[in-house]
C-alpha positions in Angstrom: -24.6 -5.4 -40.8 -21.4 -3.3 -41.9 -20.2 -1.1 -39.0 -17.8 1.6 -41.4 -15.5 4.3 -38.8 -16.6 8.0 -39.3 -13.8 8.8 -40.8 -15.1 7.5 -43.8 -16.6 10.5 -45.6 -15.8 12.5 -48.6 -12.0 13.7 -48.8 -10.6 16.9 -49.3 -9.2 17.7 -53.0 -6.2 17.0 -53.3 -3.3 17.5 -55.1 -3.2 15.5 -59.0 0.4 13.8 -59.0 1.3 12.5 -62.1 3.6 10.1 -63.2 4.7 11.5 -66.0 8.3 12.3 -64.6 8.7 8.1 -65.4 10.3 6.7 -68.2 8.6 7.6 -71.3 8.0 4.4 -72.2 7.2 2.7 -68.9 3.7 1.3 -69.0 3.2 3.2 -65.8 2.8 6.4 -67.4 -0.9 5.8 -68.0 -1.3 6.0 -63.9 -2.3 9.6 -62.1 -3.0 9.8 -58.9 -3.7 12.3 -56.2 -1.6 13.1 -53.6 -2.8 11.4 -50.4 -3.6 13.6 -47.4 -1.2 13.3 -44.2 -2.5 11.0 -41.6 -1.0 11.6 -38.0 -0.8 9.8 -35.3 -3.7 10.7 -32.4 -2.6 12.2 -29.2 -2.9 8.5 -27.3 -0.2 6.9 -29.6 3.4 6.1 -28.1 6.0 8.5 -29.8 8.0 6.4 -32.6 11.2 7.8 -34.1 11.6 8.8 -37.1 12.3 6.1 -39.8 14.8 6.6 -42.5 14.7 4.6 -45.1 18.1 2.6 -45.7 18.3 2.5 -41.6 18.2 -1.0 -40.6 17.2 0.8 -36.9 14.2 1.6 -38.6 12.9 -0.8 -39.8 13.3 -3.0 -36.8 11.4 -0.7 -34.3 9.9 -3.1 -32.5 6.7 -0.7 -31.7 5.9 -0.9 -36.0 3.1 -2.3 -37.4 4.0 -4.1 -40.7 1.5 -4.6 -43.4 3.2 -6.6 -46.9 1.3 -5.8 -50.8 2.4 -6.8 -53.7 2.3 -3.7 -56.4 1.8 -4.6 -60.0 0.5 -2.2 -62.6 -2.9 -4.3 -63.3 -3.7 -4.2 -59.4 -2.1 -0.5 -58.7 -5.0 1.2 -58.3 -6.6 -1.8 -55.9 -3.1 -1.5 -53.7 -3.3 2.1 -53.7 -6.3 1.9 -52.5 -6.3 -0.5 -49.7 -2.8 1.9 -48.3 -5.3 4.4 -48.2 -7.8 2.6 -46.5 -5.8 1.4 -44.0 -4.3 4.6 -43.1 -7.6 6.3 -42.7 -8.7 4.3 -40.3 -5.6 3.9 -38.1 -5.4 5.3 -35.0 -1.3 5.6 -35.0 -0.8 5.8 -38.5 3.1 7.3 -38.4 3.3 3.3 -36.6 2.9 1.4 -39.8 5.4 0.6 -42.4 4.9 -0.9 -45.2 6.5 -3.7 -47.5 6.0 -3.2 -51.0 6.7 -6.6 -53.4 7.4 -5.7 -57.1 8.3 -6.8 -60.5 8.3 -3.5 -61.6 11.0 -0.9 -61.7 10.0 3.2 -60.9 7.2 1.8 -58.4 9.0 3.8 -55.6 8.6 7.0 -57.1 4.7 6.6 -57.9 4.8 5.4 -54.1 6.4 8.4 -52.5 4.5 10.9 -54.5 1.2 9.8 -53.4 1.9 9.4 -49.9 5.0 11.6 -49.2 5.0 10.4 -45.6 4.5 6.6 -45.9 6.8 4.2 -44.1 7.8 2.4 -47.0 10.4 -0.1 -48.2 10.0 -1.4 -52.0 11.5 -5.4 -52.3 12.6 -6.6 -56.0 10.8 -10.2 -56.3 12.3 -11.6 -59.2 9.6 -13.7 -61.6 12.3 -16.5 -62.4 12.6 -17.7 -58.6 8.9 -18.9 -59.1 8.2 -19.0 -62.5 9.3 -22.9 -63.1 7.0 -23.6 -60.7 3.5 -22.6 -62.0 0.9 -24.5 -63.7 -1.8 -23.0 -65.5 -4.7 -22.3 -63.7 -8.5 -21.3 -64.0 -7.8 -18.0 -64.8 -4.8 -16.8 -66.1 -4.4 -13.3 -63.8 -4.1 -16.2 -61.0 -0.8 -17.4 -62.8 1.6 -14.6 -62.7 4.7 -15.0 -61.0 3.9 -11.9 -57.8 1.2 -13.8 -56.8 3.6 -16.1 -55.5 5.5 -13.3 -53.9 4.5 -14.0 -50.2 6.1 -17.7 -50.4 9.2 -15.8 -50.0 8.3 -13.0 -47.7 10.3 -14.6 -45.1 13.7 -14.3 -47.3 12.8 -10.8 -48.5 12.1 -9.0 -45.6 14.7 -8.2 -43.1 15.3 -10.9 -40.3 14.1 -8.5 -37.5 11.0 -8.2 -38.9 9.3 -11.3 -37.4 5.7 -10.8 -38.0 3.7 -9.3 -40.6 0.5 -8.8 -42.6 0.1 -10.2 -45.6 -2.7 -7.7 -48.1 -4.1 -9.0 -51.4 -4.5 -5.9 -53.4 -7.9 -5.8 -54.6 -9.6 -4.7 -50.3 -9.9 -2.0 -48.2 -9.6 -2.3 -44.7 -12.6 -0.6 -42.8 -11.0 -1.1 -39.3 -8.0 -0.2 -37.4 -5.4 -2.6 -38.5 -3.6 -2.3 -35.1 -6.4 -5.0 -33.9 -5.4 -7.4 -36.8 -1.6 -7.2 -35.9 -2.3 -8.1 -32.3 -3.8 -11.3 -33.1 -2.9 -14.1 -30.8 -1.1 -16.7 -33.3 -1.8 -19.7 -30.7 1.5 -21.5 -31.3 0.9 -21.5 -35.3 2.3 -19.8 -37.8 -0.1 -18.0 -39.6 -3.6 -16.8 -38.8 -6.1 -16.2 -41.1 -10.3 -16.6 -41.2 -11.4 -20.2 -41.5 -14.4 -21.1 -43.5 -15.2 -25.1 -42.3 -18.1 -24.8 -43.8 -16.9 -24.6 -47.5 -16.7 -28.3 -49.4 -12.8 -28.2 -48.7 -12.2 -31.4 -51.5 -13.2 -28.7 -54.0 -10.1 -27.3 -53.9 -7.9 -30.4 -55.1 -8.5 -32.5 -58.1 -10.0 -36.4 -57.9 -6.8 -37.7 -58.5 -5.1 -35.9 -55.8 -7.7 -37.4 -53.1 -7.7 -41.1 -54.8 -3.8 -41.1 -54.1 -3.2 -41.8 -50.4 0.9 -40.2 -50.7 -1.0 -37.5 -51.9 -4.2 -37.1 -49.5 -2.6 -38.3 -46.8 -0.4 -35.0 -45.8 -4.4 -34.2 -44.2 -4.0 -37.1 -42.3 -4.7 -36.5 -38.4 -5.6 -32.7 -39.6 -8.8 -31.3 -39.6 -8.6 -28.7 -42.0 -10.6 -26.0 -43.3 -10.5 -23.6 -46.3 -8.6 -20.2 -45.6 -8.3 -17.0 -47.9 -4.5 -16.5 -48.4 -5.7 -12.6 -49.1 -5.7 -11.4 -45.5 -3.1 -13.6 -42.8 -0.9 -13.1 -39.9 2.3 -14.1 -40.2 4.6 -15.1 -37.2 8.2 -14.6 -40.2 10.6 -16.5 -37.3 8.6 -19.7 -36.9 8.3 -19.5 -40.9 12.1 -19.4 -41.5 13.0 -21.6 -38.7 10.8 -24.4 -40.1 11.6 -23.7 -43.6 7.8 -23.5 -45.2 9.2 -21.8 -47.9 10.4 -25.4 -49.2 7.1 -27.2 -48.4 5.5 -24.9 -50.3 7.8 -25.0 -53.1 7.8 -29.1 -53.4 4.1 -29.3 -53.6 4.3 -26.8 -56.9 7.0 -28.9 -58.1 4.6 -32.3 -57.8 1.9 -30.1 -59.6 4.0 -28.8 -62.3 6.1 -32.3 -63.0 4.3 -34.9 -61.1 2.2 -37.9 -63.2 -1.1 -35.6 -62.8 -2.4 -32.5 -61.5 -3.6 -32.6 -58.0 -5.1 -29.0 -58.4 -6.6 -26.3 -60.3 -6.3 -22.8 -58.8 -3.0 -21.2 -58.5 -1.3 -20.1 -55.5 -4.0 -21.5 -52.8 -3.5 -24.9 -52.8 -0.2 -25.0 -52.0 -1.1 -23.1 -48.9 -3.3 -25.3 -48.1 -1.2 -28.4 -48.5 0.6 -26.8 -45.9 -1.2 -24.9 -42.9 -4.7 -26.5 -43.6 -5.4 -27.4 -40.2 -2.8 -25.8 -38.7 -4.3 -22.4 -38.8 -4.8 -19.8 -35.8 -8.3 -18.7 -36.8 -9.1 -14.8 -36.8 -12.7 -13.1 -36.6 -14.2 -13.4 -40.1 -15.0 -9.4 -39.8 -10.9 -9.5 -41.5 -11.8 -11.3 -44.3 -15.2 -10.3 -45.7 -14.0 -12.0 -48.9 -15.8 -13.2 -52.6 -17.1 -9.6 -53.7 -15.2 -10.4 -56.9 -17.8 -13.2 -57.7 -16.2 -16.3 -59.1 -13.2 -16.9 -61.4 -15.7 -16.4 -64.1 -18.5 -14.1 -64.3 -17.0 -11.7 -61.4 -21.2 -11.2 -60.9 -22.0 -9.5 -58.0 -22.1 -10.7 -54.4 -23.6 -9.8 -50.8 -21.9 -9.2 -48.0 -21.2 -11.7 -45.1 -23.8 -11.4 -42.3 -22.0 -9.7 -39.5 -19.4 -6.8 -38.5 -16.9 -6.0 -41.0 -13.4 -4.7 -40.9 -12.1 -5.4 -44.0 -13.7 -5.9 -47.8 -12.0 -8.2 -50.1 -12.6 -8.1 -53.9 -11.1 -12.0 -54.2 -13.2 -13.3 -57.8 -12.2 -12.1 -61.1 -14.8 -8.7 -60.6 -12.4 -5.5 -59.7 -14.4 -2.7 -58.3 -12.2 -0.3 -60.3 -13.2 -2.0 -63.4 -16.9 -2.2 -62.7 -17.2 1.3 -61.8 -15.2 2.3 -64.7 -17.5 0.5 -67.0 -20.3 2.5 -65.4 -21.7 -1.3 -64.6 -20.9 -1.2 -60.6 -21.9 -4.3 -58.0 -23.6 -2.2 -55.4 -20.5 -3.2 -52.8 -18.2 -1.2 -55.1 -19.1 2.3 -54.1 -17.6 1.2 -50.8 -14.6 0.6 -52.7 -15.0 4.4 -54.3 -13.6 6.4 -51.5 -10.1 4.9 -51.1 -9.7 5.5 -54.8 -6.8 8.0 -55.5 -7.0 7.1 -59.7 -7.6 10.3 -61.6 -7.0 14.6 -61.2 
C-alpha cells in the first residue's frame, strides 16, 4: 500500500526559467526549469526569522530542519526533484534549509532561480580530497568523486549544525520530512532503514571474509545491510569520534591493500563502519531499489507497506525512462516533482 498526501496533484504552470544567463559554455546550459511555486509555512508552525544567507545566525537556528544533496549535472533533474518533493509535503516549509554539495560552479544561480525562496547554502567539495581513494566499481556512475561527498559533511557544514539529513538524488520524499528529522538516534550516530534480511556477505568480496584482520572489525556486531541514500546524521558525535578517518582508511586498504575486499563504491565503507551500529528508522523512509540493479535498471515493485519516501537506488533513473518513452510503472510517481522543461 502507498499512502501519497493530497497535496500531490497536478501543479499550477509555472514560470520557464532558463539557464541561459550561465556561461556559454558551461554544460549546464542544456538545463531549463520552471520556477517552483512558494511553499509557506501553515498557520500551526513556530515563527522562524528570516535567514540570510552569509549569516552564521542563520544557519544555526536551532528550530531548522536540515536536509544535505549533492547537485551534479547528470543527477540535477533527480535533486531538483526530490527539493520539490520535500517541500510539497512539508508542513513548515520556510523551517528547512538546505545543504547543497557541488563540484560544479554556477549551481547557485540555477538554484535560486527555481526556488527563489529556498533556504540554501551551496558547499564546494573538491574531487581531489577523495579522488585517491576510489577503486573502480560495478558501475562506473558509482565511482565519481561527489558520491563521496557526505564522508566529509561533518567538515563542510558549519559546526553548529549538529544533525542532518543525508538525500541521494535520484527520490522524492512523499511525507513530511519533519517526522524523519525527529528520529530518535538511540545513542548512535546515524539512523538509517535496516534490511537483516538481505545476504549481508554479498556486499564484500571472498577474500575480505577469509582474512580475519579484515572480517573481524564485525566481530561482536551484528550487522545488517543499510542504504546510505536516506540517514540521520547526529554531525557532533561524527566529528568528535573522527569517522571521517575510519572511513577514509578502509578506502585506502581497498585502493592499495594486497586485494580487494569489495566491489561497490561508496557503501562498503559505510558499512565497515556503522554496520551494527545503526539506529534503525521505519522502512516507509527508505522504499529503496526502484532503479533495478547495477545492470539492467529493469523495473521493480514497491515494498509492501506505507511509504514516505521513494528511492530510485539501481542504475534505472525515472527521468531517463520516461524520457525514452519506456517508463517502469513507479516512475509516473516520480513525474510530478519534475521541474525539467517550459
Amino acid at each position: 500500500m502507498i499512502v501519497l498526501s493530497p497535496s500531490m496533484q497536478s501543479f499550477p504552470p509555472a514560470e520557464a526559467i532558463r539557464s541561459s544567463n550561465l556561461d556559454t559554455y558551461s554544460p549546464l546550459n542544456r538545463f531549463s526549469f520552471r520556477k517552483s511555486s512558494p511553499f509557506r509555512n501553515a498557520e500551526e508552525c513556530n515563527s522562524t526569522p528570516i535567514i540570510k544567507l552569509g549569516k552564521k545566525s542563520g544557519i544555526c537556528d536551532p528550530s531548522l530542519v536540515h536536509v544535505a544533496i549533492t547537485l551534479d549535472v547528470d543527477y540535477l533533474r533527480g535533486s531538483i526533484a526530490a527539493v520539490h518533493s520535500i517541500l510539497r509535503h512539508s508542513l513548515c516549509p520556510e523551517s528547512i534549509f538546505f545543504h547543497f554539495l557541488v563540484s560544479e560552479t554556477k549551481l547557485e544561480t540555477l538554484v535560486r532561480s527555481t526556488f527563489p525562496q529556498l533556504k540554501f547554502k551551496v558547499y564546494y567539495f573538491d574531487p581531489e580530497t577523495v579522488r585517491s581513494l576510489i577503486s573502480t566499481s560495478v558501475r562506473q556512475a558509482l565511482e565519481q568523486p561527489l558520491n563521496y561527498a557526505r564522508n566529509y559533511l561533518a567538515d563542510l557544514l558549519e559546526p553548529c549544525v549538529r544533525r542532518v539529513i543525508y538525500l541521494d538524488s535520484d527520490l522524492v520524499v512523499v511525507d513530511d520530512i519533519s517526522k524523519l528529522w525527529t528520529t530518535r538516534l538511540q545513542g548512535k550516530t546515524i539512523g538509517a532503514p535496516e534490511y537483516c534480511h538481505a545476504n549481508f556477505t554479498k556486499y564484500f568480496t571472498s577474500s575480505f571474509w577469509s582474512e580475519d584482520s579484515y572480517s573481524g572489525t564485525f566481530s561482536g556486531r551484528s550487522p545488517c545491510y543499510f542504504n546510505t541514500g536516506v540517514m540521520v546524521i547526529d554531525l557532533g558525535k561524527w566529528r568528535r569520534f573522527g569517522y571521517t578517518k575510519r572511513i577514509e582508511r578502509w578506502m585506502q586498504i581497498q585502493k592499495s591493500g594486497p586485494t580487494r575486499i569489495y566491489e561497490l563504491g561508496s557503501l562498503p565503507p559505510f558499512l565497515l563502519v556503522f554496520a551494527g551500529h545503526v539506529a534503525p528508522i521505519d522502512h516507509r523512509w527508505n522504499q529503496h531499489g526502484l532503479g533495478g540493479d547495477n545492470v539492467r535498471g529493469s523495473c521493480r515493485d514497491l515494498h509492501p507497506g506505507p511509504v514516505s519516501l521513494l528511492h530510485w537506488s539501481g542504475s534505472g533513473k525515472p527521468w531517463l525512462r520516461l524520457d525514452s518513452k519506456q517508463p517502469c510503472p513507479l516512475d509516473t510517481l516520480w513525474a510530478p516533482y519534475d521541474l525539467y522543461g517550459h
